[in-house]
C-alpha positions as CSV (number, residue, x, y, z in Angstrom):
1,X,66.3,-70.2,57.0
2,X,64.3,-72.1,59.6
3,X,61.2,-70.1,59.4
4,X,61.3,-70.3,55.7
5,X,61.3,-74.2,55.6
6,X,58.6,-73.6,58.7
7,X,56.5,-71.7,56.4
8,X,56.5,-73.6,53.4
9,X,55.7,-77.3,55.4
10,X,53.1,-75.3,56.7
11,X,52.1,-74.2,53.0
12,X,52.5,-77.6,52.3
13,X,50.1,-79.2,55.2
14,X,47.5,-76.2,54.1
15,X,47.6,-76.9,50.3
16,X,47.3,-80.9,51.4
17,X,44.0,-79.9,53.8
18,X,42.5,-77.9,50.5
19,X,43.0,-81.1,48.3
20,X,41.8,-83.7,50.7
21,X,39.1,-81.4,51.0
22,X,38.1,-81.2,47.6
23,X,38.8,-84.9,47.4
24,X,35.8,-85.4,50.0
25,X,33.5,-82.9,48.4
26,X,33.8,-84.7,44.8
27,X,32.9,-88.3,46.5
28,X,30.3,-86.5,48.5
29,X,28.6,-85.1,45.4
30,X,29.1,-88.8,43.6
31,X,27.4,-90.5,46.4
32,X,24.6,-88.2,46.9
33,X,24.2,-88.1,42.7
34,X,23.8,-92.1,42.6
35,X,21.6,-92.0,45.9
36,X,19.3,-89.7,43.8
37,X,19.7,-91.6,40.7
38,X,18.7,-95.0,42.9
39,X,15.7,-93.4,44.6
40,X,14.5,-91.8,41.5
41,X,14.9,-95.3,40.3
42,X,13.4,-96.8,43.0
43,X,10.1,-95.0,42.6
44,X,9.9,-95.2,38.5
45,X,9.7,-98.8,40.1
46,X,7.1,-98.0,41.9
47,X,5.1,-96.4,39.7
48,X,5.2,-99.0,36.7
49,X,4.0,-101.4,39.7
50,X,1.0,-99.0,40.7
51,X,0.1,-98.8,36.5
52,X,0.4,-102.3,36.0
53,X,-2.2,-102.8,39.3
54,X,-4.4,-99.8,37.3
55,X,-4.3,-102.1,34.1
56,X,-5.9,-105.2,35.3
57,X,-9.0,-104.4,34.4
58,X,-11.4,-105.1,31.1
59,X,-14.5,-103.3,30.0
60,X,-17.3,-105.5,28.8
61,X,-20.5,-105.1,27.0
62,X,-23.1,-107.4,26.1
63,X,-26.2,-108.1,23.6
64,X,-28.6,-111.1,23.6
65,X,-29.3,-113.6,20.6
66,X,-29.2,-112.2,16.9
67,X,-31.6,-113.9,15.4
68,X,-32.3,-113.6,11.8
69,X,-35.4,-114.6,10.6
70,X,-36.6,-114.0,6.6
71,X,-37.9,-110.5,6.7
72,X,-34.4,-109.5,9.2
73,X,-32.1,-110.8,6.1
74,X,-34.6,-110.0,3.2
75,X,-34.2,-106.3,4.5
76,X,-29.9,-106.9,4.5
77,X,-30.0,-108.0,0.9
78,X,-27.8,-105.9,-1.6
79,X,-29.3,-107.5,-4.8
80,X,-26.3,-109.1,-6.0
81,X,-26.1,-111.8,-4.1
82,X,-24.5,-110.3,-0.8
83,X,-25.9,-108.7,2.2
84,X,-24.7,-106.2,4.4
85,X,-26.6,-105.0,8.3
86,X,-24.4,-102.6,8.7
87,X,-27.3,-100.1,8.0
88,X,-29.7,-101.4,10.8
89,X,-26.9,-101.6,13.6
90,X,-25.6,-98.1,13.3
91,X,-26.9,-96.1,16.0
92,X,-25.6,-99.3,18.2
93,X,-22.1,-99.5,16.8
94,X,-21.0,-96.3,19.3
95,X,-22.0,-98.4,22.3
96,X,-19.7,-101.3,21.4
97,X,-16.1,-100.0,19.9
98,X,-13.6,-99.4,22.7
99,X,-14.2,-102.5,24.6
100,X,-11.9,-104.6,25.5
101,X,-14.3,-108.0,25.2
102,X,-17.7,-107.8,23.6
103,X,-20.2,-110.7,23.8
104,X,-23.6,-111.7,21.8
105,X,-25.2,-114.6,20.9
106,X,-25.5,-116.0,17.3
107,X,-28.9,-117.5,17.5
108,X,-29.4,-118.5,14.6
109,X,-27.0,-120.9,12.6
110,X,-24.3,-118.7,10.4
111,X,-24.2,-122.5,7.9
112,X,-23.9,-120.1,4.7
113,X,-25.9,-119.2,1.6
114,X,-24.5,-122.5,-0.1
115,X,-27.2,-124.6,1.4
116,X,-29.9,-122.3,1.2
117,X,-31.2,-119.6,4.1
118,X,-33.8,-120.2,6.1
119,X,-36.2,-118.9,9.0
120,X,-38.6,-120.5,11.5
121,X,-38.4,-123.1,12.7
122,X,-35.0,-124.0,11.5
123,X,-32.6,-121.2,10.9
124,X,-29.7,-120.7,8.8
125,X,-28.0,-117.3,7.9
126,X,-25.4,-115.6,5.9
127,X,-21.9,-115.1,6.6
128,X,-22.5,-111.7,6.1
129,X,-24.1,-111.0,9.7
130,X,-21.0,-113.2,11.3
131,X,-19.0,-110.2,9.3
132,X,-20.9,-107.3,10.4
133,X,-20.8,-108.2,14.0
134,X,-17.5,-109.1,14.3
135,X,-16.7,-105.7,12.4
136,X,-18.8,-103.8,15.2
137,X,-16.2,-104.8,17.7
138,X,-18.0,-108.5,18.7
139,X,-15.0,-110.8,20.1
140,X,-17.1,-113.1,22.2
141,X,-19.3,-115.4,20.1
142,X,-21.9,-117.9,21.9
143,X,-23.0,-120.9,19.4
144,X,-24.3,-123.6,21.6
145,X,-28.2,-123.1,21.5
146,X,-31.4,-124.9,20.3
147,X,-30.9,-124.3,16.5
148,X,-27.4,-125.4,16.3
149,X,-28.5,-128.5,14.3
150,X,-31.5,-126.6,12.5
151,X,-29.4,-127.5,9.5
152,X,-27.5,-130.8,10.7
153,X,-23.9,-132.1,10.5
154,X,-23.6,-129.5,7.0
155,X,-24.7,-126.5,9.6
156,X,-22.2,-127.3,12.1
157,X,-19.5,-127.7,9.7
158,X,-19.7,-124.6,7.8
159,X,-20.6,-122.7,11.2
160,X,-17.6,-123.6,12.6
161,X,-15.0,-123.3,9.6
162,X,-16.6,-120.2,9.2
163,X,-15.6,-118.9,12.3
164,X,-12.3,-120.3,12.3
165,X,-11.3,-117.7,9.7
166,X,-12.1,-114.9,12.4
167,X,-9.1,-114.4,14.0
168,X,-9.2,-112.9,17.6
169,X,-12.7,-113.9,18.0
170,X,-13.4,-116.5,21.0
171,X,-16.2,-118.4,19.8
172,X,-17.5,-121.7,21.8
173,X,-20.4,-124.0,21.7
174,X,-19.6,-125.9,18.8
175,X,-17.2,-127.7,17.0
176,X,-16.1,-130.9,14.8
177,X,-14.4,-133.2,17.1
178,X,-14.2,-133.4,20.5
179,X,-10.4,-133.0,20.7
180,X,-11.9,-129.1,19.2
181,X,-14.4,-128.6,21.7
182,X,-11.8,-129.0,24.8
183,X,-9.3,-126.5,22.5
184,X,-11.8,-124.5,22.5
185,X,-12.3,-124.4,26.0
186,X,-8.7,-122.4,26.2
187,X,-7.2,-119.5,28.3
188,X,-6.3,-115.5,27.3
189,X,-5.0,-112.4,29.1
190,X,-5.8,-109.0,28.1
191,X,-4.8,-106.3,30.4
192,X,-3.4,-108.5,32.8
193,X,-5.9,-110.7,33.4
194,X,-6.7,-114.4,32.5
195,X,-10.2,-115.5,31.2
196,X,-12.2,-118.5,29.7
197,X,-15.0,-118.2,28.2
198,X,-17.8,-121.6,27.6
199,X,-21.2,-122.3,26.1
200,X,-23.4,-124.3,26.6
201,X,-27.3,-125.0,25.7
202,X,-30.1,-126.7,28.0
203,X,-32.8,-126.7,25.4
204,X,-32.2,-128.2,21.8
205,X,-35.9,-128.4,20.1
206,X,-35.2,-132.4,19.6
207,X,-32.8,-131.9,17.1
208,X,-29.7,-133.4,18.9
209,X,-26.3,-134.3,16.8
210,X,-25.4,-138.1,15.5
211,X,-24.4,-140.5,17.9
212,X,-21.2,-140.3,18.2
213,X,-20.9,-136.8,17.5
214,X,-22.2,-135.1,20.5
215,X,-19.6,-132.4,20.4
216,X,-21.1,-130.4,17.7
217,X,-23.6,-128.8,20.1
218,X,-22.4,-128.4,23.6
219,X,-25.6,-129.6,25.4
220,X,-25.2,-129.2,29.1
221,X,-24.6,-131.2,31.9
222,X,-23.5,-130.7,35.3
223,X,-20.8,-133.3,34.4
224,X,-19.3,-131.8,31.4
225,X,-19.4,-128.6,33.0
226,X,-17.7,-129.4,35.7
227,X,-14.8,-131.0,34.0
228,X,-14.9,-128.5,31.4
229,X,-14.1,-126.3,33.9
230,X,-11.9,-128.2,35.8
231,X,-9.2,-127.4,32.7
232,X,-8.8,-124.4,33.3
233,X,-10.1,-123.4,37.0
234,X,-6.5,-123.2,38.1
235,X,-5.0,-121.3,34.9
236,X,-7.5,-118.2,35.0
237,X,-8.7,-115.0,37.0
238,X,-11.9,-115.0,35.2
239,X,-14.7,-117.5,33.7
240,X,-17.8,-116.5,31.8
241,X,-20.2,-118.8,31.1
242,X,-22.8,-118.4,28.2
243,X,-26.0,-120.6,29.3
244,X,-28.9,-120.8,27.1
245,X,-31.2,-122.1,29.3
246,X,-34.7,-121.1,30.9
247,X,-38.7,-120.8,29.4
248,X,-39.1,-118.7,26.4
249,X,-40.8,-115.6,26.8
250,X,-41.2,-115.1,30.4
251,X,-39.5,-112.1,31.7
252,X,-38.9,-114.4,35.5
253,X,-36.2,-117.5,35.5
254,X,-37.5,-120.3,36.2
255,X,-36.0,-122.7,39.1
256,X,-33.7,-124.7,36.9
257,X,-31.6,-121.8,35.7
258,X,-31.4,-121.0,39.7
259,X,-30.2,-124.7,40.5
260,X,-27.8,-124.1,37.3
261,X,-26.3,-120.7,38.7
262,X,-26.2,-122.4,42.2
263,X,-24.1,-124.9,40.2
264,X,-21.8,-122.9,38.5
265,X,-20.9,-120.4,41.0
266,X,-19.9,-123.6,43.1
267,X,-17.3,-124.6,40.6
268,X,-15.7,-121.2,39.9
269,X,-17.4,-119.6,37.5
270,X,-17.8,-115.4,38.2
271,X,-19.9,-114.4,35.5
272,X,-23.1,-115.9,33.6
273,X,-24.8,-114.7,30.4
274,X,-27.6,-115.9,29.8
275,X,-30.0,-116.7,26.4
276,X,-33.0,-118.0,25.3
277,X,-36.3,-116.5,26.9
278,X,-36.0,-113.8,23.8
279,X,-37.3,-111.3,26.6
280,X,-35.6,-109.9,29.4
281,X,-35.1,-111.3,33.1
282,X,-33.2,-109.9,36.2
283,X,-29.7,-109.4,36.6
284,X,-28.3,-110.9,40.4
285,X,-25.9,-112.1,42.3
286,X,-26.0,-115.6,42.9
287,X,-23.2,-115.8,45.7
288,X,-20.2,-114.0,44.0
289,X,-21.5,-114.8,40.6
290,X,-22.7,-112.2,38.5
291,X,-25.6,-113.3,36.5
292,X,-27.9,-112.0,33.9
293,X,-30.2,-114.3,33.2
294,X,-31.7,-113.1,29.8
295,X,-30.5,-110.6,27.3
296,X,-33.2,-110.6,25.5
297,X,-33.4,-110.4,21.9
298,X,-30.8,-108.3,19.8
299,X,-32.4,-108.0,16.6
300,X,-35.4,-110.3,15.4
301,X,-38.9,-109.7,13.8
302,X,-40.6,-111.2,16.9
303,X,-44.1,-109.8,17.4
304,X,-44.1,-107.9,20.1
305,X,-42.4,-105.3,22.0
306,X,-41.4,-107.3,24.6
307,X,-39.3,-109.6,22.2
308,X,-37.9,-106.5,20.4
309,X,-36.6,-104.9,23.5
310,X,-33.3,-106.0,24.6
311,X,-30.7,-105.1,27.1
312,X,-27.2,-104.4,26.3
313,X,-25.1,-103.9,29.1
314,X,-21.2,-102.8,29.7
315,X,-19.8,-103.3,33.2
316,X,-15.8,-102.7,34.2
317,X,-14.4,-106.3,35.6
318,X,-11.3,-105.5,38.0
319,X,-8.3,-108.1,39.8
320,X,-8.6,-106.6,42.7
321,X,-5.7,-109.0,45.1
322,X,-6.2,-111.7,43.3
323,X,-9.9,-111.5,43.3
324,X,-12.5,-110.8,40.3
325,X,-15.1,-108.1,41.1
326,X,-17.4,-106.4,38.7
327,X,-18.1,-102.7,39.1
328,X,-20.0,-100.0,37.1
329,X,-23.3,-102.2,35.4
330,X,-25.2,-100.2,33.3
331,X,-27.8,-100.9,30.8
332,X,-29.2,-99.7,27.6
333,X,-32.3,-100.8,26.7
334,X,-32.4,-101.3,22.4
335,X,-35.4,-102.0,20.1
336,X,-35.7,-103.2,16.9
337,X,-37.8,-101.1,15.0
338,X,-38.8,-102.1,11.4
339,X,-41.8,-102.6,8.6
340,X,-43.4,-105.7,7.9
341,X,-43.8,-105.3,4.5
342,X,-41.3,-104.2,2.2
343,X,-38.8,-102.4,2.3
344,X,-39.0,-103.4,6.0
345,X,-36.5,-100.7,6.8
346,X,-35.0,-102.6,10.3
347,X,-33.2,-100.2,12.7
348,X,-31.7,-100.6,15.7
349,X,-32.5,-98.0,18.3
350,X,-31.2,-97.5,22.3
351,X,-34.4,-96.1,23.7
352,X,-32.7,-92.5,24.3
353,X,-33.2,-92.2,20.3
354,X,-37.1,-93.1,20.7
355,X,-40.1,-91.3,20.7
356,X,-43.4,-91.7,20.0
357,X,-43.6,-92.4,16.2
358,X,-40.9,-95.2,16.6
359,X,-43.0,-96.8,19.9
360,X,-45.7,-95.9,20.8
361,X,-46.1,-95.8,24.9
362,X,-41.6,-95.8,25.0
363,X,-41.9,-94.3,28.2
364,X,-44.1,-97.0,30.0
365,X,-42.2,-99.9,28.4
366,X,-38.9,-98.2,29.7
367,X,-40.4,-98.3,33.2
368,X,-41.4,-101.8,33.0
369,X,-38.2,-103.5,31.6
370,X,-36.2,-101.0,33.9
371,X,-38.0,-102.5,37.2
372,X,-37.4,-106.5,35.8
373,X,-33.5,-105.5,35.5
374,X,-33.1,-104.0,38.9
375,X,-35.8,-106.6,41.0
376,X,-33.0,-108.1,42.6
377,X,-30.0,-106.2,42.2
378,X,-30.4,-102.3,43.2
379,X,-27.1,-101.7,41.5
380,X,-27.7,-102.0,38.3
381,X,-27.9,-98.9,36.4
382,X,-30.4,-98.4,33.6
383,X,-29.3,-96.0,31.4
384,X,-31.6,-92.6,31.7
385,X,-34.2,-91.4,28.9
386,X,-32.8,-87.9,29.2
């Protein structure tokens, strides 16, 4: 009877070791499943954190001034009252979708058919250009230059309410009031990184606005500039400045658009477009200040192939700890090929697509406008024949 009872406590410890056991091997495999779940959580974690540092960073391109005189809009005219440029810019389009910001300069005053268009020496354009551009993929709009008030106060106004109906366009360098201009002057983030974006003209061919209403063209001064920027120096990674400054038609800056880069890079700014010459100039570094100091022209029926050449460059802009840097310049030189009598036939060409019966010489003027570019920055890529 004794060993019997024996046995069975002993039954009963074993059966109680089993279960504790299997008690232990369940938490064991509980624990070991949430440590997994945690760490596989942990690095998900880490991995948004290493694609959200990938994403600060925006691809930009750039064109100089559009400047439409009568023969450029004559060859744009439908015949039924409209006009469409869609023709001219198409072998360009390709090189301008898929950024993230793309810049150009509207030269010549967009103040509408209403009031009549117009060429040299006082511009004013269609609305259809405004439309064509924008359609190409153009979201950074420079109006402060020396034809803003070709057309006076009516000009400026329908200029400006006709770029007000372009959503998700940034457009600066004019406006109605001055409680406008400083809205204009106003902060976005794309891809993780905050920019401004000003305008501003040296030159204005005499034709400044009414006293009183100085903030239709945004004429330059070292003053307004700097508390222009002093809005929004602390809210951004990134300010470009659009400068039309400089002597027209000389492919060298000239020492005040030095002392004005000097200037700017002092207050902040990392990047500086620049207008005006209708030819192109170098591309430097001004301390950490990126600046190109002419464009060139983008499309015009200037008399020469210097002023039909322009550059249009793309570059990658990255946040790199807090810090803008710009990587990965490159430039495509484009010409503006067309007829001087009618039908004028205006075409936009990058000087891959050339040859000998669109300009004659190509070659030569590639090597000449490459070696301006890249006289003193070595970086800079110019974009290959071949």
């Amino acid at each position: 009877m004794r060993k019997r009872k024996r046995k069975l406590k002993n039954w009963v410890k074993i059966t109680l070791f089993l279960i504790a056991i299997f008690v232990l091997v369940l938490i064991g495999k509980n624990v070991l499943i949430k440590d997994t779940k945690q760490v596989s959580k942990n690095v998900s974690k880490k991995v948004t954190t290493t694609k959200k540092k990938e994403s600060e960073e925006l691809s930009l391109v750039m064109v100089g001034d559009c400047l439409l005189h009568t023969i450029v809009y004559k060859a744009a005219d439908q015949g039924d009252g409209t006009y469409s440029f869609k023709d001219m810019f198409s072998n360009i389009e390709p090189l301008i979708k898929g950024h993230d910001l793309a810049y150009y300069n509207q030269e010549s005053i967009i103040g509408g058919k209403k009031i009549g268009l117009s060429s040299y020496p006082t511009f004013n354009s269609p609305e259809e250009i405004g439309d064509d551009m924008v359609d190409m993929g153009f979201n950074l709009v420079s109006l402060a230059n020396n034809h803003t008030m070709d057309k006076g106060v009516t000009g400026v106004t329908n200029s400006v309410e006709y770029w007000r109906t372009k959503s998700g366009v940034y457009w600066t360098g004019q406006a109605l009031s001055e409680e406008e201009r400083i809205n204009n002057i106003r902060v976005e983030e794309k891809n993780g990184i905050k920019y401004a974006f000003l305008s501003y003209t040296t030159v204005t061919n005499g034709l400044l606005p009414p006293a009183g209403k100085e903030y239709m063209s945004n004429v330059y001064s070292d003053e307004k500039a700097k508390n222009d920027i002093e809005l929004i120096k602390d809210k951004v990674d990134l300010i470009i400045v659009a400068m039309h400054w400089g002597v027209e038609y000389t492919n060298q800056e000239v020492p005040e658009q030095k002392k004005i880069a000097e200037y700017l890079s002092s207050l902040g700014v990392n990047l500086i477009i620049g207008a005006h010459p209708h030819v192109i100039e170098p591309i430097t570094y001004v301390n950490d200040t990126l600046v190109f100091y002419s464009l060139g022209n983008f499309v015009s029926s200037q008399d020469s192939s210097d002023k039909l050449t322009g550059a249009l460059a793309s570059l990658k802009i990255k946040k790199k700890d807090n810090k803008i840097v710009f990587d990965d310049i490159k430039v495509n030189l484009i010409y503006t090929s067309f007829r001087r009598t009618p039908p004028y036939n205006f075409k936009l060409y990058p000087y891959q697509m050339l040859d000998s019966s669109i300009l004659v010489d190509y070659n030569r003027y590639y090597d000449k406008y490459k070696t301006i570019l890249t006289s003193e920055e070595q970086t800079v890529e110019v974009v290959s024949l071949n």
